[in-house]
LOVEX-608527 format. One record per atom (N, C-alpha, C, O): residue number from 0; residue in three letters; atom name; x, y, z. Coordinates in pm, 1 decimal. Atoms other than C-alpha are relative to their C-alpha. Example, Ala and Ser with C-alpha at 12.3 -4.5 7.8 and 13.67 -1.06 7.14 Angstrom:
<atoms>
+-----+-----+----+----------+----------+----------+
|   i |  aa | at |       c1 |       c2 |       c3 |
+-----+-----+----+----------+----------+----------+
|   0 | ALA |  N |     89.0 |   -119.0 |      0.0 |
|   0 | ALA | CA |   1230.0 |   -450.0 |    780.0 |
|   0 | ALA |  C |     90.0 |    120.0 |      0.0 |
|   0 | ALA |  O |    193.6 |    118.1 |     66.5 |
|   1 | SER |  N |    -82.0 |   -119.0 |     -6.0 |
|   1 | SER | CA |   1367.0 |   -106.0 |    714.0 |
|   1 | SER |  C |    -77.0 |    109.0 |     73.0 |
|   1 | SER |  O |    -26.1 |    219.8 |     89.9 |
+-----+-----+----+----------+----------+----------+
</atoms>
This chain:
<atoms>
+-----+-----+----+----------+----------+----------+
|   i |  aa | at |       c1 |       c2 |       c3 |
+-----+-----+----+----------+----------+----------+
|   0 | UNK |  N |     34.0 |   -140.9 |    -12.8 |
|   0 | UNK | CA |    198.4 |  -1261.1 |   -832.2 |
|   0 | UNK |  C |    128.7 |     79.2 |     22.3 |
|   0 | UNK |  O |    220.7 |     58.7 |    101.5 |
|   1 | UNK |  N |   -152.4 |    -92.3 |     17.0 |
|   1 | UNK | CA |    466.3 |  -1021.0 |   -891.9 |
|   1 | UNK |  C |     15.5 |     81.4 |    133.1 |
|   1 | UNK |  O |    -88.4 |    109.8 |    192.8 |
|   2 | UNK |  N |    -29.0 |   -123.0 |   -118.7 |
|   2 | UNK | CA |    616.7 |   -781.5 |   -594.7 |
|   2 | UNK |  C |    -37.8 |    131.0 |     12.5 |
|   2 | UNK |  O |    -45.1 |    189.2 |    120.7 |
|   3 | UNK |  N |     -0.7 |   -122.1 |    -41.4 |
|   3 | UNK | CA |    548.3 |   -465.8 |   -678.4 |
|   3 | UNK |  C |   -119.1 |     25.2 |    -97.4 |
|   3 | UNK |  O |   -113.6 |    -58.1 |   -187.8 |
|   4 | UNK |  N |    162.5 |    -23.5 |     71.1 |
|   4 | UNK | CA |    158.4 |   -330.2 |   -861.5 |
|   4 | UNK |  C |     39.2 |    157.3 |    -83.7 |
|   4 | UNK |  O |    140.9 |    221.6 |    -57.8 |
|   5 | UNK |  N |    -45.7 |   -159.4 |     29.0 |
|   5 | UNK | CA |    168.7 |     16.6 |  -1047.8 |
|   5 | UNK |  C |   -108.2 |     37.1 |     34.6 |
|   5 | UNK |  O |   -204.7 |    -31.1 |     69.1 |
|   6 | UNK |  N |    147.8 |   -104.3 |    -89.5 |
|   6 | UNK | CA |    -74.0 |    299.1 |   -933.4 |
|   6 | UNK |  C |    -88.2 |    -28.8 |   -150.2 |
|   6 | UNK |  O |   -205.4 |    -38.3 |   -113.7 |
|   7 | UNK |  N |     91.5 |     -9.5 |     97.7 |
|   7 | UNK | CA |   -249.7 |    267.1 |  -1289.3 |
|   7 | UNK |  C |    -66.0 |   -182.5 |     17.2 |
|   7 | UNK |  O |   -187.2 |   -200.9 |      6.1 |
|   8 | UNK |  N |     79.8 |    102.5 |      1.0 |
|   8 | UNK | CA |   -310.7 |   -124.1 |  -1249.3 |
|   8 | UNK |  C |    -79.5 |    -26.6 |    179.0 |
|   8 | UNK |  O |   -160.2 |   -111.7 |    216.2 |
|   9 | UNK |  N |    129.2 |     43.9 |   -143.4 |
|   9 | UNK | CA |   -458.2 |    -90.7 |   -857.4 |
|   9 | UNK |  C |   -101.6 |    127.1 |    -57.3 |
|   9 | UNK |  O |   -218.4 |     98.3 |    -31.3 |
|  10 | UNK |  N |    105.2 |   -120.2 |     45.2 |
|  10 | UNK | CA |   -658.7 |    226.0 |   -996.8 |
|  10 | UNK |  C |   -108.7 |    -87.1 |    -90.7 |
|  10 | UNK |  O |   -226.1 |   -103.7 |    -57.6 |
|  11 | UNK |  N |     81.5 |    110.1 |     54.0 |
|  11 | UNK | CA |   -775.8 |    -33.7 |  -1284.9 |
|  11 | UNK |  C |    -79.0 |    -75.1 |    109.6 |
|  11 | UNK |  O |   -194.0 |    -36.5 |    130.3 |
|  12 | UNK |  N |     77.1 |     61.5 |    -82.6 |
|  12 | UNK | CA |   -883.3 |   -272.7 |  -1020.7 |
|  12 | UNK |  C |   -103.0 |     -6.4 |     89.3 |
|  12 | UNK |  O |   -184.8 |    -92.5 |    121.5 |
|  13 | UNK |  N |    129.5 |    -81.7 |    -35.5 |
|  13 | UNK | CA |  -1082.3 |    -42.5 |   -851.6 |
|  13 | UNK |  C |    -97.9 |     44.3 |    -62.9 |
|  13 | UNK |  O |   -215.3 |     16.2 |    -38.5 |
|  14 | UNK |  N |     79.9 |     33.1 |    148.4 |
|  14 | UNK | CA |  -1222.0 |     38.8 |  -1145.8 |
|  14 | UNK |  C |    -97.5 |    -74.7 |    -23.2 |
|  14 | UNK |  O |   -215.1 |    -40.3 |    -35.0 |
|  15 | UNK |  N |    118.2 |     78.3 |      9.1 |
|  15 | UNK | CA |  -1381.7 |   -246.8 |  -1187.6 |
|  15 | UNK |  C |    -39.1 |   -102.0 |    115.3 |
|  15 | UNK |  O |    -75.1 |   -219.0 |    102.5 |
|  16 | UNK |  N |     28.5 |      0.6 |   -171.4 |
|  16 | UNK | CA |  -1433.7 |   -278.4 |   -790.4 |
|  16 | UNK |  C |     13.6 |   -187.4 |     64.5 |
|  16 | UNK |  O |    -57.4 |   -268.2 |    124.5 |
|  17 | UNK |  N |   -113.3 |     91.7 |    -56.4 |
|  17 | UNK | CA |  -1161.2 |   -550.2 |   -733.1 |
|  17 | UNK |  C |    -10.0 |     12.3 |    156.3 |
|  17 | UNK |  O |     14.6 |    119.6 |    211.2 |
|  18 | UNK |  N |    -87.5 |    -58.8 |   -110.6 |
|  18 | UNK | CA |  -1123.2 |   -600.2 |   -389.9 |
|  18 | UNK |  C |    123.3 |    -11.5 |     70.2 |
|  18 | UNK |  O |    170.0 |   -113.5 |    120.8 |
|  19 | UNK |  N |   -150.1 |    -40.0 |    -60.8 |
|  19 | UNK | CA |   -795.4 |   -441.6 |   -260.9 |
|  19 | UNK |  C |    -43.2 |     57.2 |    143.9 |
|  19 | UNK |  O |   -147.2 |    119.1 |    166.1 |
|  20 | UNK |  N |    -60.9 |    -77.3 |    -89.6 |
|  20 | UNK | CA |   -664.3 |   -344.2 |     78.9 |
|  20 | UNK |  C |     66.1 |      1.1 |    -11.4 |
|  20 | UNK |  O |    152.3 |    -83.9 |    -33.8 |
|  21 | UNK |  N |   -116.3 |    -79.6 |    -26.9 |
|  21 | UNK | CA |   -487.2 |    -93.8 |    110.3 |
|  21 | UNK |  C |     68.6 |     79.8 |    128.4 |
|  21 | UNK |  O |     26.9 |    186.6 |    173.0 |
|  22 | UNK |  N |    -40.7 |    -71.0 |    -87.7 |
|  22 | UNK | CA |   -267.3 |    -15.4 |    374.7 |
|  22 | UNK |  C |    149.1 |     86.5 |    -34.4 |
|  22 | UNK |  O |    256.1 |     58.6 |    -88.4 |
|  23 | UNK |  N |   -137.0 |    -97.1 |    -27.6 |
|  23 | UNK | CA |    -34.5 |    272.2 |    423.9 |
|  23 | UNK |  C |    108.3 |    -40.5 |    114.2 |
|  23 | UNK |  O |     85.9 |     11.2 |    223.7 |
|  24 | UNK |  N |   -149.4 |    -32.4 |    -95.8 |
|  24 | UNK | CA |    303.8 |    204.4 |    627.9 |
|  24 | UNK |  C |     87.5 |    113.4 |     31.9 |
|  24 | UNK |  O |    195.2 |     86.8 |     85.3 |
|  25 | UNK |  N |    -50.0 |    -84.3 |    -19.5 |
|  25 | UNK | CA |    403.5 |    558.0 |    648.2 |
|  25 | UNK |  C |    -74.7 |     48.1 |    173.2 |
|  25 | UNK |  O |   -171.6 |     19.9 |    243.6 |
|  26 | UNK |  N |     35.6 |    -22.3 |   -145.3 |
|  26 | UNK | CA |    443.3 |    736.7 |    968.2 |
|  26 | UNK |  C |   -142.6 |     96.0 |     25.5 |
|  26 | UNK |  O |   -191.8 |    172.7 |    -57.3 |
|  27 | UNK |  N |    124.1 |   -101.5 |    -23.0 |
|  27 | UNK | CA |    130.7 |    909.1 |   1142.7 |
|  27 | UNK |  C |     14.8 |    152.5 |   -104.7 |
|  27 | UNK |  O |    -72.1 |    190.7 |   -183.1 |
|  28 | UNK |  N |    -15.9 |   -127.2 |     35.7 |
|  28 | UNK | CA |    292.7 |   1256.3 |   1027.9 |
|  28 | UNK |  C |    -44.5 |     -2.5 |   -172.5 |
|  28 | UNK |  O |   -110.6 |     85.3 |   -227.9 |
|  29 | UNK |  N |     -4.7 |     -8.3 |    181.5 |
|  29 | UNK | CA |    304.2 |   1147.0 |    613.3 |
|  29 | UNK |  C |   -132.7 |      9.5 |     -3.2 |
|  29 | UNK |  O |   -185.1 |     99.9 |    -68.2 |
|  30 | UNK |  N |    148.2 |     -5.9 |     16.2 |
|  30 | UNK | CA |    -75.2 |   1041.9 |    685.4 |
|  30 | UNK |  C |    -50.0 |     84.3 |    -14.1 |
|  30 | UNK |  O |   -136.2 |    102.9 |   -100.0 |
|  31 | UNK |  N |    109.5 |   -145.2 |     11.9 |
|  31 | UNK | CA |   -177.1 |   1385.2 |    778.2 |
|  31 | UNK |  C |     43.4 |     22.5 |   -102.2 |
|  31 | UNK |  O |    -50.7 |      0.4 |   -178.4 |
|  32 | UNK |  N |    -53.5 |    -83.5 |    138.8 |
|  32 | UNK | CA |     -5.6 |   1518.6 |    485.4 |
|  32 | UNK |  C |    -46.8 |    -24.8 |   -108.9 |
|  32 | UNK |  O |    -80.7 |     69.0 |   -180.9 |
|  33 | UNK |  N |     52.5 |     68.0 |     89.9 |
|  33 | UNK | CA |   -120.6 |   1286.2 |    241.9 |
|  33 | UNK |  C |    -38.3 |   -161.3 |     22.4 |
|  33 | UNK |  O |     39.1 |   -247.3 |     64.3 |
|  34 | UNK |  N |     35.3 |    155.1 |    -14.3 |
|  34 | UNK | CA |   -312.4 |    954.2 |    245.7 |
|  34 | UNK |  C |   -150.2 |    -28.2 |   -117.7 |
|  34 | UNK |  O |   -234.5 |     46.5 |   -167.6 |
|  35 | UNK |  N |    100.0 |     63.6 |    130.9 |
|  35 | UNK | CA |   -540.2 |    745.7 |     -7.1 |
|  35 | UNK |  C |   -157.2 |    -36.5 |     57.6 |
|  35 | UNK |  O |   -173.8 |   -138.2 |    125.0 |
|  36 | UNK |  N |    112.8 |      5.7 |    -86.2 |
|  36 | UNK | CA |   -894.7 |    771.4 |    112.9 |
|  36 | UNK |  C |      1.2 |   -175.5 |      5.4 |
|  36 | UNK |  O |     84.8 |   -238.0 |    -60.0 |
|  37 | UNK |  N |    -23.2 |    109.6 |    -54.4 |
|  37 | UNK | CA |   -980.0 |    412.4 |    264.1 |
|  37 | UNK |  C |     86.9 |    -58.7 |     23.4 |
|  37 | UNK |  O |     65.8 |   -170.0 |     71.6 |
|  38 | UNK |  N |   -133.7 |    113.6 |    -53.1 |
|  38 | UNK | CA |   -659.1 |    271.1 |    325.3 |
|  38 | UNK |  C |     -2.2 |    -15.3 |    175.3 |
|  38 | UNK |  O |    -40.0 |     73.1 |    252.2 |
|  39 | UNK |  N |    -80.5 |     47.7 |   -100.3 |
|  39 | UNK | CA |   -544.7 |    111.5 |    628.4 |
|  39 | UNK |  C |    104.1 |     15.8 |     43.5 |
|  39 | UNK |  O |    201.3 |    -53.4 |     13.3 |
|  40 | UNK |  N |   -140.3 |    -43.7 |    -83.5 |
|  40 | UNK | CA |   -299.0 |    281.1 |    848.7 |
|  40 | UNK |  C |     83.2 |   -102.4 |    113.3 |
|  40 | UNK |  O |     57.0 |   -114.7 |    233.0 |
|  41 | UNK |  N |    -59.5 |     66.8 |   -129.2 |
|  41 | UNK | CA |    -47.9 |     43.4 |   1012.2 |
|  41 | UNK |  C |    143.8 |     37.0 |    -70.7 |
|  41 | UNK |  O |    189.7 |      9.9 |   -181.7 |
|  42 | UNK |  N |   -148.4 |    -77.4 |     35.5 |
|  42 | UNK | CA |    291.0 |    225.0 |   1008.3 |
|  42 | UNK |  C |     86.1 |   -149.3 |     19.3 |
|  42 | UNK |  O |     44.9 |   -251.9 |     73.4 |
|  43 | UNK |  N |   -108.7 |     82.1 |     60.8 |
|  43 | UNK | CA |    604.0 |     16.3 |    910.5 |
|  43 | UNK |  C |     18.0 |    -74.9 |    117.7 |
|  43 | UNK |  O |     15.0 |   -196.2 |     96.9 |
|  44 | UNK |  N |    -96.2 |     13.5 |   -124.9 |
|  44 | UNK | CA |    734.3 |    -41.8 |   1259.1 |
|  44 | UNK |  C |   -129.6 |   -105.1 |     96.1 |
|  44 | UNK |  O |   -104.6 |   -205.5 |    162.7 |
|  45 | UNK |  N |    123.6 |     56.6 |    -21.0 |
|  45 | UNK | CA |    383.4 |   -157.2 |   1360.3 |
|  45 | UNK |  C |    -52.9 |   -125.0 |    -41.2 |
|  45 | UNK |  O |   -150.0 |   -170.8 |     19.0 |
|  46 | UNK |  N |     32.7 |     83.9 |     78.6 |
|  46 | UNK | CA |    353.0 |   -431.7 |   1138.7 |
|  46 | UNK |  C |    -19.1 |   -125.2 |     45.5 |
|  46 | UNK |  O |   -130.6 |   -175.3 |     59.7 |
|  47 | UNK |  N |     -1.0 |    149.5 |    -76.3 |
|  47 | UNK | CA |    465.8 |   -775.2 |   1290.9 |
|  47 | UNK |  C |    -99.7 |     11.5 |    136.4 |
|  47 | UNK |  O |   -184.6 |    -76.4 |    151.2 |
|  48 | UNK |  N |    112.9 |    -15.3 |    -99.4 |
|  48 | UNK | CA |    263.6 |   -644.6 |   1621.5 |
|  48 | UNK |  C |   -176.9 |     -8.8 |    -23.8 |
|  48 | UNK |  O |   -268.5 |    -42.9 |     51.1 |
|  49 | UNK |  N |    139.8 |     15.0 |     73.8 |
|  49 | UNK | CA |    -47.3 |   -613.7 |   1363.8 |
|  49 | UNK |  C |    -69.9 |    -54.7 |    -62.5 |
|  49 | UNK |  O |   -192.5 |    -60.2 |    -71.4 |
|  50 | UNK |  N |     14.6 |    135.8 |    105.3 |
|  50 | UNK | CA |      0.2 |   -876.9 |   1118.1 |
|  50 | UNK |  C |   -166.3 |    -65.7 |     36.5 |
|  50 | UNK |  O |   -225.7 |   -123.5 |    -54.5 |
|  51 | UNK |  N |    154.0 |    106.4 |    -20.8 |
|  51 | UNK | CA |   -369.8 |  -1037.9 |   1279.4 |
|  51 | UNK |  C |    -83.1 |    104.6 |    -88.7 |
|  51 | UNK |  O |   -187.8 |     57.8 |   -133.3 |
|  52 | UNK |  N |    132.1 |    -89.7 |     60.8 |
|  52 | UNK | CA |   -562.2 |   -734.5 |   1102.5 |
|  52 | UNK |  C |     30.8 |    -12.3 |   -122.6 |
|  52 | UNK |  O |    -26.4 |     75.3 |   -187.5 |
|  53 | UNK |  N |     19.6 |     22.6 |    108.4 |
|  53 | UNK | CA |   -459.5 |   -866.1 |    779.6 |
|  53 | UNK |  C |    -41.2 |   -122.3 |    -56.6 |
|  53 | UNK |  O |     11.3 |   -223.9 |    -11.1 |
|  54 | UNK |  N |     59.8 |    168.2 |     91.6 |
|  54 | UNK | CA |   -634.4 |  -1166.2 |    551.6 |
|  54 | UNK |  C |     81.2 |    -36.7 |   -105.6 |
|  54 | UNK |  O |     76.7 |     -4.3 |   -224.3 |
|  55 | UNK |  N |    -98.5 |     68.2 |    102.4 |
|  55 | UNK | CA |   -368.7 |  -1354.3 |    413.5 |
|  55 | UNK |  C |    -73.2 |    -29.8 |   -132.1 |
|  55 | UNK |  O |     -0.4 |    -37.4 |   -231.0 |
|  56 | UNK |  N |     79.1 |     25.2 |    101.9 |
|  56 | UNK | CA |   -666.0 |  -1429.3 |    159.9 |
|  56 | UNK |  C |    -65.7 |     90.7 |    -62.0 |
|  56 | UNK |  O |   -165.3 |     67.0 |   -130.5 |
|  57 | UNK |  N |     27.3 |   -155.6 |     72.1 |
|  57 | UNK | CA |   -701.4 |  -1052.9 |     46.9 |
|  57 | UNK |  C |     91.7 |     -6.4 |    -62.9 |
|  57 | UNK |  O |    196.5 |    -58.7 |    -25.0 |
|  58 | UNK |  N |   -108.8 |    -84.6 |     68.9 |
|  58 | UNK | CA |   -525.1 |   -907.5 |   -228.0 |
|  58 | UNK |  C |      9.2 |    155.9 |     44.6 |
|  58 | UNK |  O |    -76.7 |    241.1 |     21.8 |
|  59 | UNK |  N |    -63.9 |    -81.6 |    -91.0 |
|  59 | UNK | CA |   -321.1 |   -650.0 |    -19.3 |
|  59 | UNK |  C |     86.2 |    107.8 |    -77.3 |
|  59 | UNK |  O |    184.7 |     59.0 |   -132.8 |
|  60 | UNK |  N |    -93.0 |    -34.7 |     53.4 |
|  60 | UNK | CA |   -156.8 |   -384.6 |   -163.7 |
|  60 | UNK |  C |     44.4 |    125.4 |    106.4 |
|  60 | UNK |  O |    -38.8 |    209.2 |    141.0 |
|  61 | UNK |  N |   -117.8 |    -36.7 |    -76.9 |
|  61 | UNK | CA |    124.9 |   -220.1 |     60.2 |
|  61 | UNK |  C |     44.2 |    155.9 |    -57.2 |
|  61 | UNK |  O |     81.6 |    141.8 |   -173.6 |
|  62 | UNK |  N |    -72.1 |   -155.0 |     72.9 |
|  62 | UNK | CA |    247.5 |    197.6 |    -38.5 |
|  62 | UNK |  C |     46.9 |     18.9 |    102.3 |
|  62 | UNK |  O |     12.5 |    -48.1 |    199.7 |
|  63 | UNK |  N |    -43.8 |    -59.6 |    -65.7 |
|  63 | UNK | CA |    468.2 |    412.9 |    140.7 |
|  63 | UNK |  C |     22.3 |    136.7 |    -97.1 |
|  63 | UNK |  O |    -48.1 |    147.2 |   -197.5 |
|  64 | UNK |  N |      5.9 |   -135.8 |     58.7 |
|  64 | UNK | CA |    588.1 |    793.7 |     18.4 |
|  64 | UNK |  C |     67.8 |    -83.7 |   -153.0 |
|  64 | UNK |  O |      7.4 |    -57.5 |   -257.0 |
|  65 | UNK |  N |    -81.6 |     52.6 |    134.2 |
|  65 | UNK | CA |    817.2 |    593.8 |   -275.0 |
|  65 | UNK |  C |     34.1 |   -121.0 |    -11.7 |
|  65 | UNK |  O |    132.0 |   -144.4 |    -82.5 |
|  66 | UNK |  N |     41.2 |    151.8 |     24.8 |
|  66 | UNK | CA |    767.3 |    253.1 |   -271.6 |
|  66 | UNK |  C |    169.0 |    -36.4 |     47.3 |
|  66 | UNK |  O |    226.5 |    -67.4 |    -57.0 |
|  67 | UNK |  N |   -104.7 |     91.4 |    -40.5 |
|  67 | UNK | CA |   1113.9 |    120.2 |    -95.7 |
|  67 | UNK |  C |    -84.1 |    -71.4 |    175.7 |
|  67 | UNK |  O |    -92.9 |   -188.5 |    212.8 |
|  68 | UNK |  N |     87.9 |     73.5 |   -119.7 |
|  68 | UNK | CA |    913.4 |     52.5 |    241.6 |
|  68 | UNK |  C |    -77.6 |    -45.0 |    -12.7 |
|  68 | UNK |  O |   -106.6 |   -112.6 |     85.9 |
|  69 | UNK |  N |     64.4 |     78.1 |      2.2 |
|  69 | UNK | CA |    675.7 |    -79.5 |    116.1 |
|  69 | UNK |  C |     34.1 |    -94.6 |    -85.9 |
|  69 | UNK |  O |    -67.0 |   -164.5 |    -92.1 |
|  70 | UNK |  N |   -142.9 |     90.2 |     53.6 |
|  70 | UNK | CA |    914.0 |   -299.3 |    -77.2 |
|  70 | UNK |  C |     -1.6 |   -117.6 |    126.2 |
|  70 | UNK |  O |    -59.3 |   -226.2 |    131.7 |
|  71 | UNK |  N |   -104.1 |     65.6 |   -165.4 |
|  71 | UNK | CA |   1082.3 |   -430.4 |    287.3 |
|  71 | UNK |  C |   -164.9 |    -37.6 |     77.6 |
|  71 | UNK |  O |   -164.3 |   -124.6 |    164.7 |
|  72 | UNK |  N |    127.8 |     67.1 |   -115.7 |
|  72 | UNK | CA |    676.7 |   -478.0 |    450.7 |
|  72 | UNK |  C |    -41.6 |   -154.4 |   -124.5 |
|  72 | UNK |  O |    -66.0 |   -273.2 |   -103.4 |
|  73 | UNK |  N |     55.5 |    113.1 |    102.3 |
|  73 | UNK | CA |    588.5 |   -671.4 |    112.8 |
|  73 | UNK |  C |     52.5 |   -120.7 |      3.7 |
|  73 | UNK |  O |    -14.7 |   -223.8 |     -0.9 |
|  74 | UNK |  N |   -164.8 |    126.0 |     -3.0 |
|  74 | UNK | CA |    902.3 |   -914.4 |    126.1 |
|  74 | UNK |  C |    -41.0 |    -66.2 |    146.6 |
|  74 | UNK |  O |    -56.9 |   -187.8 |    156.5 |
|  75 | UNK |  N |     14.8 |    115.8 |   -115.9 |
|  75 | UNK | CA |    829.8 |  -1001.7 |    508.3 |
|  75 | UNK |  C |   -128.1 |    -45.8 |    -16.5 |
|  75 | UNK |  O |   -136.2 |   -168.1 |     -5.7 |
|  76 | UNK |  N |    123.4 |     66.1 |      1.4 |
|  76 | UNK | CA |    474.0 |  -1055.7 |    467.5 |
|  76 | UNK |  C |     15.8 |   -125.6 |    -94.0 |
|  76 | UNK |  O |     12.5 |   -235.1 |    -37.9 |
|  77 | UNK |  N |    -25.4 |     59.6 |     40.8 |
|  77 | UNK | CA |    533.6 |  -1237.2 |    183.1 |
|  77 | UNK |  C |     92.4 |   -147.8 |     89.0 |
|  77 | UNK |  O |     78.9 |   -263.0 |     47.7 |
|  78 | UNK |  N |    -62.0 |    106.2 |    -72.8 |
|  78 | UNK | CA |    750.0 |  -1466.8 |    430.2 |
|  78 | UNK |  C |    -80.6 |    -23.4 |    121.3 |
|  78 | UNK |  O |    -32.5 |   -107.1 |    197.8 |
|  79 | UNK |  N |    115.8 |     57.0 |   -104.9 |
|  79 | UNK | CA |    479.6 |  -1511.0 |    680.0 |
|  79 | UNK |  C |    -95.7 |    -79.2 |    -47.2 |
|  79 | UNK |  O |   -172.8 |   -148.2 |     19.5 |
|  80 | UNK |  N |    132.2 |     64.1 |      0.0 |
|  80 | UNK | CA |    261.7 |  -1636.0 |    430.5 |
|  80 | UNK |  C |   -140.2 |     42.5 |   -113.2 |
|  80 | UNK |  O |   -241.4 |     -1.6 |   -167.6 |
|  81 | UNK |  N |    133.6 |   -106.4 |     72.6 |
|  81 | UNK | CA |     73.8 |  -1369.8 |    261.6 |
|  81 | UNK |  C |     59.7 |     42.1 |   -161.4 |
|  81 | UNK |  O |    117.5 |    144.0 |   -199.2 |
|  82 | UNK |  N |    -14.2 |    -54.6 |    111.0 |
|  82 | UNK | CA |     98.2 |  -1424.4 |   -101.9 |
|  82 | UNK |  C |    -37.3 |     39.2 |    -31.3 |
|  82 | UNK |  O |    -23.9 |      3.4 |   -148.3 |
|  83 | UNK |  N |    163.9 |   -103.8 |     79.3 |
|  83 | UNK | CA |   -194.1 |  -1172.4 |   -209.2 |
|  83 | UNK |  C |     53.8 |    112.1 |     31.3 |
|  83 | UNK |  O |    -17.7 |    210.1 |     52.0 |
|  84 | UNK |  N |    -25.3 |   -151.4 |    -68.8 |
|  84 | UNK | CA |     64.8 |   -900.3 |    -96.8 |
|  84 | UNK |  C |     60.1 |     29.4 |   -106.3 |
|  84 | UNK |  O |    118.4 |    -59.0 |   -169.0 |
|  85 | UNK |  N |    -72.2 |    -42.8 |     64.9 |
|  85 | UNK | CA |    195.3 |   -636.1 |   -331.3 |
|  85 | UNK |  C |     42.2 |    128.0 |     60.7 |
|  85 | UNK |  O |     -8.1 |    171.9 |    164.1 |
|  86 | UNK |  N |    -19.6 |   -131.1 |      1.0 |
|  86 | UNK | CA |    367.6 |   -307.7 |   -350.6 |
|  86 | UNK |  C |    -20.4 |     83.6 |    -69.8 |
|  86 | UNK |  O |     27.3 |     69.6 |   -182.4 |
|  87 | UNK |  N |     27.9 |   -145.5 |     77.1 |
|  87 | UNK | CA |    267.2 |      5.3 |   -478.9 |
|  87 | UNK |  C |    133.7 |     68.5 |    -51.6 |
|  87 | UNK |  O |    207.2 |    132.5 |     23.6 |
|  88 | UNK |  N |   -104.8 |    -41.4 |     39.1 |
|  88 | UNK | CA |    534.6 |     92.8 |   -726.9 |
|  88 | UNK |  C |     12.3 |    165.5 |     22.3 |
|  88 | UNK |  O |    -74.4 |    235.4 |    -30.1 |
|  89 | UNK |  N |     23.1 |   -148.1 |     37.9 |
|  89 | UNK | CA |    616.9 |    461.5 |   -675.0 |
|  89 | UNK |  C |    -69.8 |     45.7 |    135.5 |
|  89 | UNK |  O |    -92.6 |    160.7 |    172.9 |
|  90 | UNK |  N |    102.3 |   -105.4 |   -107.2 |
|  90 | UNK | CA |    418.4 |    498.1 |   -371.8 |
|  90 | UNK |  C |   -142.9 |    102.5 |     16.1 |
|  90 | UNK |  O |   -240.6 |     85.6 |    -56.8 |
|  91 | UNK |  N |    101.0 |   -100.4 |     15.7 |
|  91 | UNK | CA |    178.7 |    781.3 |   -291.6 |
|  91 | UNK |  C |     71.2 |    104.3 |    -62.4 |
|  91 | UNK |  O |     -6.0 |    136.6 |   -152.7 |
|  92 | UNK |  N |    -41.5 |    -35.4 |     99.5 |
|  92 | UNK | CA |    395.9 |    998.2 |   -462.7 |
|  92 | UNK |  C |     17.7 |    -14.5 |   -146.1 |
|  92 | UNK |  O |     54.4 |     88.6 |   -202.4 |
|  93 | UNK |  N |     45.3 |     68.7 |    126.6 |
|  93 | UNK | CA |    354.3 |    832.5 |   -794.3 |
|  93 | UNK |  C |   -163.5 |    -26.2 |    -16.2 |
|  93 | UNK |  O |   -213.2 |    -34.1 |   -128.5 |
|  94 | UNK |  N |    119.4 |    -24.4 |     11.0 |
|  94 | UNK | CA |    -12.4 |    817.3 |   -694.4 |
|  94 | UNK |  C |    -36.8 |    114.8 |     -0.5 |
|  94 | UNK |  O |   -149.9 |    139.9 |    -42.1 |
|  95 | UNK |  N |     47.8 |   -153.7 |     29.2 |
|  95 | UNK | CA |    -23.0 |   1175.7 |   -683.7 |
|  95 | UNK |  C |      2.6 |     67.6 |   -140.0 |
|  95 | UNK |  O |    -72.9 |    138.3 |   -206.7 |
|  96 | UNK |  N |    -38.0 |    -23.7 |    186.6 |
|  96 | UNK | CA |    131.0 |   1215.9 |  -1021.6 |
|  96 | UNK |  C |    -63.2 |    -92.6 |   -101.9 |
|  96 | UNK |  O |    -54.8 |    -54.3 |   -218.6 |
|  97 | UNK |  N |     86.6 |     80.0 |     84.6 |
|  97 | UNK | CA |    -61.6 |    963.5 |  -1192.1 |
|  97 | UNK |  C |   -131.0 |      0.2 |     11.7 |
|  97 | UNK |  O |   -200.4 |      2.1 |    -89.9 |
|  98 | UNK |  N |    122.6 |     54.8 |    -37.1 |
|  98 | UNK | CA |   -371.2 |    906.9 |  -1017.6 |
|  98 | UNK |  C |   -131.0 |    160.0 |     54.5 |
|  98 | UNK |  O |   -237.4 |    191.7 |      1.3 |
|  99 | UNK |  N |     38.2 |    -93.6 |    -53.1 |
|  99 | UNK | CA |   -494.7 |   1200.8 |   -833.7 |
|  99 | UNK |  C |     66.4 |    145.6 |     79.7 |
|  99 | UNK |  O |    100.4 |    164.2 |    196.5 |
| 100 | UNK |  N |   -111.9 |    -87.0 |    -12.1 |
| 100 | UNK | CA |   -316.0 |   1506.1 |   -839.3 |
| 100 | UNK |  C |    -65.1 |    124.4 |    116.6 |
| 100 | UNK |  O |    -10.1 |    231.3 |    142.9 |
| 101 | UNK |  N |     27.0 |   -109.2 |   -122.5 |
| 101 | UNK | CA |   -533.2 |   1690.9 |   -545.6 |
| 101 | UNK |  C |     77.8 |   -110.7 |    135.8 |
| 101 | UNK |  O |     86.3 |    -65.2 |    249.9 |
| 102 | UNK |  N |   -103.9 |     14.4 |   -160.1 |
| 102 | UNK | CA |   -311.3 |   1453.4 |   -275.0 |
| 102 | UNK |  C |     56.6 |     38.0 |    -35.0 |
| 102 | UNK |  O |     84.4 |     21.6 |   -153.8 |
| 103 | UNK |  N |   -162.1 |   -107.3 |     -1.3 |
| 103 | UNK | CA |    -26.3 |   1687.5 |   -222.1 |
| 103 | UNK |  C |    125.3 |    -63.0 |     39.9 |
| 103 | UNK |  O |    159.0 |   -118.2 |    144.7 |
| 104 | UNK |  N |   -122.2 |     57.7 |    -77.6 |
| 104 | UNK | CA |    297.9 |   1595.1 |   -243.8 |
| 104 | UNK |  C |    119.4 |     49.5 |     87.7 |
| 104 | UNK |  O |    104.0 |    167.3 |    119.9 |
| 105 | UNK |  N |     -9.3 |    -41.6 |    -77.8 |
| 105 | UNK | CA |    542.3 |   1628.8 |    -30.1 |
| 105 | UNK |  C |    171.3 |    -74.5 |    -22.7 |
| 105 | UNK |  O |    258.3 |    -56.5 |     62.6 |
+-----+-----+----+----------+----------+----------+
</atoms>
């Protein structure tokens, strides 16, 4: 499974009601601003403290505002264990421009 997903192939997957979690790693503040309805908020910094609220046996997919943090959460998970993890190429910014252009970017 490759590192990083594009917003058009997790959109596909939903599509045809794949199941993904999705968590956001951006800070509380990006959330208010913009966030992907159902996702899972566990900010970046949060992660290793949280690691139990994820199923290494989910396919996981990881965003931040432009996909380099969620890059750096994908890579350690990935070293804990959790190969079903990807990243959201592009972020929620690339999901805004591709996917759904009423989240605002920012």
């Amino acid at each position: 499974m490759d590192y990083e997903i594009s917003t058009k192939e997790v959109r596909d997957r939903q599509e045809r009601r794949e199941e993904l979690v999705m968590v956001d790693v951006r800070e509380p503040w990006e959330r208010q601003t913009a966030s992907i309805q159902g996702s899972l908020h566990i900010p970046m910094s949060d992660v290793p403290a949280r690691i139990q609220e994820l199923d290494p046996d989910q396919h996981i997919v990881i965003y931040c505002h432009h996909g380099m943090r969620s890059l750096s959460v994908t890579d350690w998970l990935r070293k804990q264990g959790y190969e079903k993890v990807q990243s959201m190429a592009g972020g929620i910014d690339r999901w805004s421009q591709e996917i759904d252009p009423k989240i605002p970017r920012y």
